[in-house]
C-alpha positions as CSV (number, residue, x, y, z in Angstrom):
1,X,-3.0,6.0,-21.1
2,X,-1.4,7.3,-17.5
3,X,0.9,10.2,-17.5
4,X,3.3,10.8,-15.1
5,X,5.1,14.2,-13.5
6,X,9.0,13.8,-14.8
7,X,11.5,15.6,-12.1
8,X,15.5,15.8,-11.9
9,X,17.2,16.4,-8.7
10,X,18.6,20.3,-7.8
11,X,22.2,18.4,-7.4
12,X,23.0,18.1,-10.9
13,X,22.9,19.9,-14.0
14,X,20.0,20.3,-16.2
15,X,19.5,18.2,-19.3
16,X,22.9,15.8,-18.4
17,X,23.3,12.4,-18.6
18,X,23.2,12.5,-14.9
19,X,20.1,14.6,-14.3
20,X,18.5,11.8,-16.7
21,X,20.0,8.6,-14.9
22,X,18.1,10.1,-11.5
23,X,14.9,11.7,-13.1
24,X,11.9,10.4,-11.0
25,X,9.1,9.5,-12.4
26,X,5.7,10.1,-10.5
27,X,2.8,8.1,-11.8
28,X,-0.1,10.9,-11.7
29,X,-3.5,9.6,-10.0
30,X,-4.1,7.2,-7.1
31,X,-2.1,5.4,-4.8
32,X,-2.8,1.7,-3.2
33,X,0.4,2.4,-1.0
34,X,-1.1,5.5,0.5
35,X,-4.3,4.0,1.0
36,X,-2.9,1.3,3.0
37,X,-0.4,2.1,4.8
38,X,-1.5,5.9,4.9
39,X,1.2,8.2,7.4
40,X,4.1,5.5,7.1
41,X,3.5,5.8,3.1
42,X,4.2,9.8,3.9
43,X,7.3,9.2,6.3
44,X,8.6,7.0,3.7
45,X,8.4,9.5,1.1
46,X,9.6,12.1,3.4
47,X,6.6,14.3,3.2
48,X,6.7,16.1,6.5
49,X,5.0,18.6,5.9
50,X,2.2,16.5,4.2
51,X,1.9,14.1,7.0
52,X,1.9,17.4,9.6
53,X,-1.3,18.4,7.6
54,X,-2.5,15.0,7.5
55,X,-1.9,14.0,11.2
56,X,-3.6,17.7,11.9
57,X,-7.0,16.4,9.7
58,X,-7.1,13.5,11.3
59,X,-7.3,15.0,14.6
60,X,-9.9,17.4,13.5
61,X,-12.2,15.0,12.5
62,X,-11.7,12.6,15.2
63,X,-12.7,15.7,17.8
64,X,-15.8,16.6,15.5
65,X,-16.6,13.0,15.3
66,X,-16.9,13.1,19.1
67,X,-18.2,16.4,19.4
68,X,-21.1,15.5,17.5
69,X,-21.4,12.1,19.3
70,X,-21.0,10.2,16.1
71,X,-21.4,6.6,16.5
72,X,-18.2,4.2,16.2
73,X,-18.9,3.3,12.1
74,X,-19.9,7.1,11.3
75,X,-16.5,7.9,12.4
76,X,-14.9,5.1,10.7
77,X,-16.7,5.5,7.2
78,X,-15.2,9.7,8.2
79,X,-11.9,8.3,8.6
80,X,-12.0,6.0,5.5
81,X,-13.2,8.9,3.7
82,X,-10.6,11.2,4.1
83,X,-8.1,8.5,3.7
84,X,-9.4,8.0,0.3
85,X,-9.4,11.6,-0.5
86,X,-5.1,11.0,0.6
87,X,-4.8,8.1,-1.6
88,X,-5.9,10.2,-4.3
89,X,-4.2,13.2,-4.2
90,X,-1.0,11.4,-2.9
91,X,1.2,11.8,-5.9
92,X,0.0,15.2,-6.6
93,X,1.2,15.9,-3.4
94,X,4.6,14.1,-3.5
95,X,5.3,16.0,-6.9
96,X,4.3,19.4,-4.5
97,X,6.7,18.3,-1.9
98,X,9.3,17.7,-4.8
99,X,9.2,21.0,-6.1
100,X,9.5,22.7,-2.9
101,X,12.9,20.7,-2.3
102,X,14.1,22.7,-5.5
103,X,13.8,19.5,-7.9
104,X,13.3,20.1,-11.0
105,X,9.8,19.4,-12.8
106,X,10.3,18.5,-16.5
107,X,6.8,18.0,-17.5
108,X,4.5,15.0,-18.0
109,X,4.9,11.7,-19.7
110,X,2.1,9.7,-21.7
111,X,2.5,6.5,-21.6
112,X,0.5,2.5,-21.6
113,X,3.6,2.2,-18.8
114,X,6.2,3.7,-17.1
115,X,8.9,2.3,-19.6
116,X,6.9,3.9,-22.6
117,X,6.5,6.9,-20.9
118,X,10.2,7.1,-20.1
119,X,11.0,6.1,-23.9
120,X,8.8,8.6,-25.0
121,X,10.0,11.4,-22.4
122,X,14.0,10.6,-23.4
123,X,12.7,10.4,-27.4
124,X,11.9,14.2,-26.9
125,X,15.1,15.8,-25.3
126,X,18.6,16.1,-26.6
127,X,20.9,15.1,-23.8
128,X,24.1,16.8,-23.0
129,X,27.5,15.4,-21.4
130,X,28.5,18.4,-19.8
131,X,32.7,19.4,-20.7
132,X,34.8,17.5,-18.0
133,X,36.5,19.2,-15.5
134,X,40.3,19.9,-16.5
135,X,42.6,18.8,-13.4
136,X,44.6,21.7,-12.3
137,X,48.2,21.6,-13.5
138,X,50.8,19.9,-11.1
139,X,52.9,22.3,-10.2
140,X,56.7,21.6,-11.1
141,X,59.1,21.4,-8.1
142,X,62.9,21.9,-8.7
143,X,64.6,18.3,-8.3
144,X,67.2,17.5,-6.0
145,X,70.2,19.9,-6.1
146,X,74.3,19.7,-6.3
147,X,76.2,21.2,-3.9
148,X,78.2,24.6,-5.4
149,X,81.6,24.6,-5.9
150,X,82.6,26.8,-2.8
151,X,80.9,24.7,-0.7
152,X,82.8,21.7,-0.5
153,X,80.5,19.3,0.4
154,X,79.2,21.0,3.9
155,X,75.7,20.7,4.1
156,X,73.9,23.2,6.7
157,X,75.4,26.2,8.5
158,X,79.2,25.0,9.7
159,X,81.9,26.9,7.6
160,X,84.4,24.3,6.8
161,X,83.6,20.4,6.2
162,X,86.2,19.5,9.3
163,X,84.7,22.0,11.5
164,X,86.4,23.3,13.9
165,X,87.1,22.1,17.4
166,X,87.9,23.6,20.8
């Protein structure tokens, strides 16, 4: 069986509908993507940091590949090497770049697949709707007034409705 690491983003509230609608789940062991594709796996998965170290590595070997004067496949089975090594370690170090955005890690799920495990991940956890937000009260503006008595029907600041002339 595989287990994977369950996380829910730092934007919503902890055990919610919504935290469970965008929990991630990160199957725990190797990855063919990172193998492949290698630092464009990383960039997609916005693992700076990870690919920083990574591009760093590479580097390092590449120079003590020279510096020893390593032949063209020695440096190439190197390379292939430590690539490997990546592809291994690739979700374990998504799930570290995950925690250090502030998501939240949940635990592991045991599952045949990724819908079992998520079945059996939801199975144990009592979900919450959190209380809706009540909508401020509208505050109540006087309607449309009548003119006084002693006004006589003048609106704004002349004394008499015929006005006076000069």
């Amino acid at each position: 069986m595989a287990s994977w690491y369950v996380f829910e983003p730092p934007e919503t509230l902890p055990d919610t509908m919504e935290a469970a609608g965008k929990a991630l789940f990160i199957k725990d062991g190797f990855s063919i993507g990172a193998l492949l594709l290698g630092p464009f796996w990383l960039l997609w998965r916005r693992m700076w940091l990870v690919f920083l170290f990574w591009l760093v590595a590479e580097i390092a070997l590449l120079l003590i590949a020279r510096a020893l004067h390593f032949d063209e496949r020695l440096a190439s089975l190197v390379s292939l090497l430590f690539s490997l090594c990546v592809s291994l370690e690739a979700n374990a170090l998504r799930a570290w770049t995950l925690r250090r955005k502030g998501w939240r890690f949940l635990g592991l799920a045991v599952g045949h697949s990724l819908v079992e495990a998520e079945q059996r991940h939801f199975a144990e956890r009592t979900l919450v709707e959190p209380p809706k937000p009540v909508p401020p009260a509208r505050p109540q503006h006087p309607g449309p007034t009548r003119p006084h008595e002693g006004h006589n029907g003048v609106l704004g600041v002349f004394p008499d409705a015929q006005g006076s002339r000069p």
